[in-house]
Structures are given as structure tokens and as C-alpha cells.
C-alpha positions as a Markdown table, in Angstrom:
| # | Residue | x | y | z |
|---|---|---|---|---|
| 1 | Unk | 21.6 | -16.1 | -9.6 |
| 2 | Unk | 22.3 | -13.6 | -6.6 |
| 3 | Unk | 24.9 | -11.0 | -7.6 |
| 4 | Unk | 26.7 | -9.7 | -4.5 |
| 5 | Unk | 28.6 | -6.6 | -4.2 |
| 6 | Unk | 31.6 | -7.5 | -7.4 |
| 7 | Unk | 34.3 | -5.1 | -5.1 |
| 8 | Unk | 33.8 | -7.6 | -2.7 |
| 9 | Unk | 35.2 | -11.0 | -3.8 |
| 10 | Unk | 34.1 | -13.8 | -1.2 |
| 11 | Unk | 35.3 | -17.2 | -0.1 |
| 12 | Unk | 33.1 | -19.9 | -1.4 |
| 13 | Unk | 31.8 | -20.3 | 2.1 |
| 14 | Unk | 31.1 | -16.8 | 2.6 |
| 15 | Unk | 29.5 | -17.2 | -1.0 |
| 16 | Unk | 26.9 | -19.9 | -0.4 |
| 17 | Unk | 25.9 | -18.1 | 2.8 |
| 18 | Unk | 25.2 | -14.9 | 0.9 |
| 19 | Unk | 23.4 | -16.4 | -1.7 |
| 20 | Unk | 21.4 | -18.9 | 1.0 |
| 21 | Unk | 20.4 | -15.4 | 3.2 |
| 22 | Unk | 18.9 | -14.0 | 0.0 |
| 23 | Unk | 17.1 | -17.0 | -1.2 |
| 24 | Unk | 15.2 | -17.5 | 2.2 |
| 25 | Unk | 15.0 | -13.4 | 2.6 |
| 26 | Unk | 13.1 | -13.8 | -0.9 |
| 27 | Unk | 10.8 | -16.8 | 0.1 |
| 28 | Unk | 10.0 | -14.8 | 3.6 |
| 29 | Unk | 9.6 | -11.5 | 2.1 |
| 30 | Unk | 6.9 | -13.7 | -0.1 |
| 31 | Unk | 5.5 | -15.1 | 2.6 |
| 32 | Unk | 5.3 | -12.5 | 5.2 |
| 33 | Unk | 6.4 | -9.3 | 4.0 |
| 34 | Unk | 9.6 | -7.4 | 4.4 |
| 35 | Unk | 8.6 | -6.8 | 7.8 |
| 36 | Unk | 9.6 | -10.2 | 8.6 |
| 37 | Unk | 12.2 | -10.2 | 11.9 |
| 38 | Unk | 16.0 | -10.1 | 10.4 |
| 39 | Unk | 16.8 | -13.3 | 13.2 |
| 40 | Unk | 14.4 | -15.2 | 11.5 |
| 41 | Unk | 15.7 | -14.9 | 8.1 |
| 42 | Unk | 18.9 | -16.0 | 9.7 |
| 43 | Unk | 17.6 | -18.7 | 11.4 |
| 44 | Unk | 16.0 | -20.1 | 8.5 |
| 45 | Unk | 18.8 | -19.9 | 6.4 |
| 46 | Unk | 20.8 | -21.7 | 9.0 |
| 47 | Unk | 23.3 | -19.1 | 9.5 |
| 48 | Unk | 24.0 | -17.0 | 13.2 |
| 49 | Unk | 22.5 | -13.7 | 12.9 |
| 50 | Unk | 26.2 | -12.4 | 13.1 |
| 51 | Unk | 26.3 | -14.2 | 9.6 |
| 52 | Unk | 23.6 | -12.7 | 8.5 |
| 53 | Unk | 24.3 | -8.8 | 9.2 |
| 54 | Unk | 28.0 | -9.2 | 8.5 |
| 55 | Unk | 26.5 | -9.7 | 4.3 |
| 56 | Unk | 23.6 | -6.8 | 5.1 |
| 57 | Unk | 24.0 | -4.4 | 7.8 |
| 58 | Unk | 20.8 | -2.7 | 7.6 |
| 59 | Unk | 17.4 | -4.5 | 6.3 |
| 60 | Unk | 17.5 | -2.2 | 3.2 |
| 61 | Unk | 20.6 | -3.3 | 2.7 |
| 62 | Unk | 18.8 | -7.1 | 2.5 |
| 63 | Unk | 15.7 | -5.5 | 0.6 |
| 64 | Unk | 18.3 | -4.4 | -2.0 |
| 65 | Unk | 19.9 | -7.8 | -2.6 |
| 66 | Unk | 16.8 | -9.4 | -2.7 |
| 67 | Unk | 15.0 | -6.9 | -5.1 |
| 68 | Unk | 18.4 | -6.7 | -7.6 |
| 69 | Unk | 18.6 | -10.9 | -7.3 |
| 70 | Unk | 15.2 | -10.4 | -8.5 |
| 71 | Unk | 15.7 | -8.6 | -11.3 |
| 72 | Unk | 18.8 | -10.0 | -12.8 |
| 73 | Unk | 17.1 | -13.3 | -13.2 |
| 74 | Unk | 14.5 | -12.0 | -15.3 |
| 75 | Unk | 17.0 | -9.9 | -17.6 |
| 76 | Unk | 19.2 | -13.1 | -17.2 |
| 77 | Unk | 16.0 | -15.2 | -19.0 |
| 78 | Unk | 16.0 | -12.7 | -21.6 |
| 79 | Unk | 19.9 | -13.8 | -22.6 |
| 80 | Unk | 19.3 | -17.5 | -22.0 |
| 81 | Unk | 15.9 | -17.3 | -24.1 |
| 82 | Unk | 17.9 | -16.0 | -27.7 |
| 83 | Unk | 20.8 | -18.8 | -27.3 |
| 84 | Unk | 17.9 | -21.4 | -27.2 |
| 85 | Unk | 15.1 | -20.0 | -29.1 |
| 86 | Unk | 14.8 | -18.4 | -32.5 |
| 87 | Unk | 14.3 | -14.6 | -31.9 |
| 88 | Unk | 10.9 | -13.9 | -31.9 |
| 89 | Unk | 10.1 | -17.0 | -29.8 |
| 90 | Unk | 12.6 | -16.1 | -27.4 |
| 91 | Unk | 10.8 | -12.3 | -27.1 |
| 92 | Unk | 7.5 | -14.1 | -26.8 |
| 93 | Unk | 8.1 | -16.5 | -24.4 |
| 94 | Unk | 10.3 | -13.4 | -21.9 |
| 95 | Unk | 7.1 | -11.2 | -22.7 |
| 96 | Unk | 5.4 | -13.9 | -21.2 |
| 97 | Unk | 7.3 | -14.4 | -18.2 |
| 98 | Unk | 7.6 | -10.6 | -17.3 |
| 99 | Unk | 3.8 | -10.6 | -17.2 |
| 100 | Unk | 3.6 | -13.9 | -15.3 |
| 101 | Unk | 6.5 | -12.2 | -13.3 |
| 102 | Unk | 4.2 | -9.0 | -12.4 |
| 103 | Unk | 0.9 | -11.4 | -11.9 |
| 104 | Unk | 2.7 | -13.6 | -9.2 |
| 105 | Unk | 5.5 | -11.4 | -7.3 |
| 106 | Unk | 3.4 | -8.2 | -8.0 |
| 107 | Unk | 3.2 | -7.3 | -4.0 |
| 108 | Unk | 6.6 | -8.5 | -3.5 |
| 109 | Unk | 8.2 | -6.6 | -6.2 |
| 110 | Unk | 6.1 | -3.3 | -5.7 |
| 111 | Unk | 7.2 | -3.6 | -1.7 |
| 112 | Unk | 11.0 | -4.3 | -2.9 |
| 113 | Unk | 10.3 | -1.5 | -5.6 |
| 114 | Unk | 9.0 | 1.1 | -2.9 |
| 115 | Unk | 11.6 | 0.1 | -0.2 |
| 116 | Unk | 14.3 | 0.8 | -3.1 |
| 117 | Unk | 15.5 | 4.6 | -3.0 |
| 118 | Unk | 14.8 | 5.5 | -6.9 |
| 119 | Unk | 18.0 | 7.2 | -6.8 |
| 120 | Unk | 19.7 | 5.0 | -5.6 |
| 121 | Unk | 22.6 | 3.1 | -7.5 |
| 122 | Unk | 20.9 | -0.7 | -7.1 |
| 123 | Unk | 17.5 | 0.9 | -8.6 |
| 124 | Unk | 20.2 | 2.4 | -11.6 |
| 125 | Unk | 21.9 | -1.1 | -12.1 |
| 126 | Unk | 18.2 | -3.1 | -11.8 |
| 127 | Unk | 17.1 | -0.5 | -14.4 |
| 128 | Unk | 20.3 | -0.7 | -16.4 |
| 129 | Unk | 20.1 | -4.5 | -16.8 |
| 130 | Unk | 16.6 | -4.7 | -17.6 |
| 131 | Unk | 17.0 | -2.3 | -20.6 |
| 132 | Unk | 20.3 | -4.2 | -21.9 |
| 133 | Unk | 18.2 | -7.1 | -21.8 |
| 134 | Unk | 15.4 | -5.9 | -23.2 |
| 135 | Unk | 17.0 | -4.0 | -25.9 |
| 136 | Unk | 18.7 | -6.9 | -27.0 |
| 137 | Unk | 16.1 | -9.6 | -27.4 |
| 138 | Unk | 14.4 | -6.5 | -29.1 |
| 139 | Unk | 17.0 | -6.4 | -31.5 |
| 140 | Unk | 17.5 | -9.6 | -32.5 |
| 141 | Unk | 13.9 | -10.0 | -33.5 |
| 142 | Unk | 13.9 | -7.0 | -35.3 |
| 143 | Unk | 16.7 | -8.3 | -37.1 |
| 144 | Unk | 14.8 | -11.5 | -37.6 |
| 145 | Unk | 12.3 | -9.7 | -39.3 |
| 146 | Unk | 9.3 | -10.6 | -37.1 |
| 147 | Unk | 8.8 | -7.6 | -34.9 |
| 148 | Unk | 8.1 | -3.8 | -35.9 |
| 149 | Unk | 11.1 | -1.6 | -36.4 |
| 150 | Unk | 9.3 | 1.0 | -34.3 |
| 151 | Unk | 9.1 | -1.1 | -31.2 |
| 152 | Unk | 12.1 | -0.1 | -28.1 |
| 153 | Unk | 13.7 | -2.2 | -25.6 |
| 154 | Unk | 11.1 | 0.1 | -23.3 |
| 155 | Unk | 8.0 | -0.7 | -25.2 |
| 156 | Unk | 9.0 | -4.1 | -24.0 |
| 157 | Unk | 9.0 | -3.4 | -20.1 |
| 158 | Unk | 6.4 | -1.3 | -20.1 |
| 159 | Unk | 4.2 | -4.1 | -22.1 |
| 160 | Unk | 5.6 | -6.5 | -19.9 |
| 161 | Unk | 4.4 | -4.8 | -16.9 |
| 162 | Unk | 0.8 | -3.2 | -18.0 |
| 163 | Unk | -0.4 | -6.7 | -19.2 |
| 164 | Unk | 1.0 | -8.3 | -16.1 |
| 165 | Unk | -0.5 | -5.3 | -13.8 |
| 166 | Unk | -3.8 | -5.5 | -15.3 |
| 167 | Unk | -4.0 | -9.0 | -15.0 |
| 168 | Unk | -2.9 | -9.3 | -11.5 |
| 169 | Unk | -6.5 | -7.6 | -11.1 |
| 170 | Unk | -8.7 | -10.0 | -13.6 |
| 171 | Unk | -8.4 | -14.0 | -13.9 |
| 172 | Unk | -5.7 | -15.9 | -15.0 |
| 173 | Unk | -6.8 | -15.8 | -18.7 |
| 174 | Unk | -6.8 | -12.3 | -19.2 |
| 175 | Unk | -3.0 | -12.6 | -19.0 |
| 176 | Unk | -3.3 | -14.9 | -21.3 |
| 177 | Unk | -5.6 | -12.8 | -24.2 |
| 178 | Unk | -4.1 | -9.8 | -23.1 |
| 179 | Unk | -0.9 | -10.7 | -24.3 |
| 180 | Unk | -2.2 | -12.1 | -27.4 |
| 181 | Unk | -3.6 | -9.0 | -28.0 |
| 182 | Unk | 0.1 | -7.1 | -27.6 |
| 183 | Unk | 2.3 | -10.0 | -29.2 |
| 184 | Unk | -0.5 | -9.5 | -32.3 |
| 185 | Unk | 0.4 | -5.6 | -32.3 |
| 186 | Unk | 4.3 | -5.7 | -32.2 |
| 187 | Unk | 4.5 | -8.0 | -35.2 |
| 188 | Unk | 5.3 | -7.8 | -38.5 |
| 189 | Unk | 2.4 | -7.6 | -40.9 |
């Protein structure tokens, strides 16, 4: 789900525009790069380019939406995970889409990443939310009693994230014993 700015509150109109610009600025940014001319965003979201920079004066401005859109739907599968999974499934089966996550958007998200001031205060929320989401599917499956006490919210990410970079260089089935190999580690014994 696209998060706009929440000091802003928009029409519904304005709303569906919004999230429209940063669905097709996502798909382009896939397909071509950030690079990709502003007016054609805008024209394939069906909107006049007035539309268009009126939501994101600046492309970084775009680049940010796109990259915190990005992020909040993976924390967001996190939350929606432990109300329809036991616990430690519901860790398993995140781990497994951050990795799939890195594998398949790893240019996208390392050009949103590096086009992201670190300093910034959309980097601080992206890296806020990932952390409350990843602490709290942590916790629960601690509290399940299927994943070591010793394992952080952090451990998580940065699992996440190895397994998915290292597989984005090897076939699809390293992903797939890789992470076998770290879900095997951060249980229980």
C-alpha cells in the first residue's frame, strides 16, 4: 500500500492519482531504471504531468515514494503473516520473501537505496518500520518457543538480505538451500 505524506490528507481523487503515479513509477523504475523521463511516468499513469509533479516536485522526491512504498509492503507482510500463520511459520515464510524480495528487485532496490540520502528522514522511517516488523514477528516466535532467544529483529534483516544477495548471484536453488541452511540455525534445538 503507498503511504503518502500523513500531514497531507488528500481527496480520494487526489488519493488514487498518488497511489497510481507510484505504482507505474515502480513498474518503470523496474523496467528501465530511475532514469526513466518524469512525462512518461505521467503518461502512463494517465495523469497530466502537472498531476504528476504537483504529488513529487523533484524525481527524488518520486524515488522516495517509490522506495518507502516499497518497503512498507514488505514490513506490512510481516504483520499480515502472524494474524494468519502460527509464529514460526509466519517468520519462515517473511524470511523467505525478504530473500525472494532481494533476488528479484535487487537492482531496483539498491538504485532506490543509493538514490535515498541515508540521512534522510524516508531512509529513518523505511528503516524504522522494517525493524518494528521484524522485531515483532521475532518475538512472537521466540515466545512460541521455536526460535533461539539469542536471535534480534536485525539478525532477521540482515539474514534476509545476505541469503537474498548471495543468491541473486547463484541459481534459483541456492535461495532455496541457503535458507534452509539459516531457518536450520535460528531454531530451537
Amino acid at each position: 500500500m503507498v503511504t503518502a505524506d500523513p500531514a497531507r490528507p488528500m481527496r480520494a481523487d487526489a488519493r488514487r492519482n498518488y497511489e497510481r503515479i507510484v505504482a507505474v513509477a515502480k513498474k518503470a523504475f523496474t523496467a528501465d531504471g530511475v532514469d526513466v523521463p518524469a512525462d512518461d511516468i505521467a503518461k502512463r499513469a494517465g495523469v497530466g504531468a502537472g498531476t504528476l509533479y504537483r504529488h513529487f516536485p523533484t524525481r527524488d522526491k518520486l524515488i522516495e515514494a517509490v522506495y518507502r512504498d516499497e518497503i512498507d509492503g514488505l514490513a506490512q507482510q510481516a504483520f499480515d503473516l502472524l494474524e494468519e500463520l502460527p509464529p514460526g511459520k509466519a517468520l519462515e515464510t517473511w524470511l523467505a520473501t525478504h530473500v525472494i524480495y532481494v533476488v528479484e528487485k535487487h537492482g531496483l532496490a539498491m538504485t532506490l537505496k543509493a538514490s535515498v540520502d541515508a540521512g534522510s528522514e524516508v531512509f529513518g522511517w523505511c528503516q524504522a518500520r522494517l525493524r518494528t516488523a521484524s522485531d515483532a514477528i521475532v518475538k512472537a516466535a521466540q515466545e512460541e518457543g521455536v526460535l533461539r532467544a539469542d536471535v534480534t529483529g536485525v539478525d532477521i534483516l540482515r539474514l534476509g538480505h545476505g541469503v537474498g544477495s548471495a543468491a541473486s548471484k547463484g541459481s534459483p536453488e541456492d535461495a532455496e538451500r541457503l535458507l534452509a541452511i539459516v531457518l536450520d540455525g535460528l531454531r530451537v534445538r
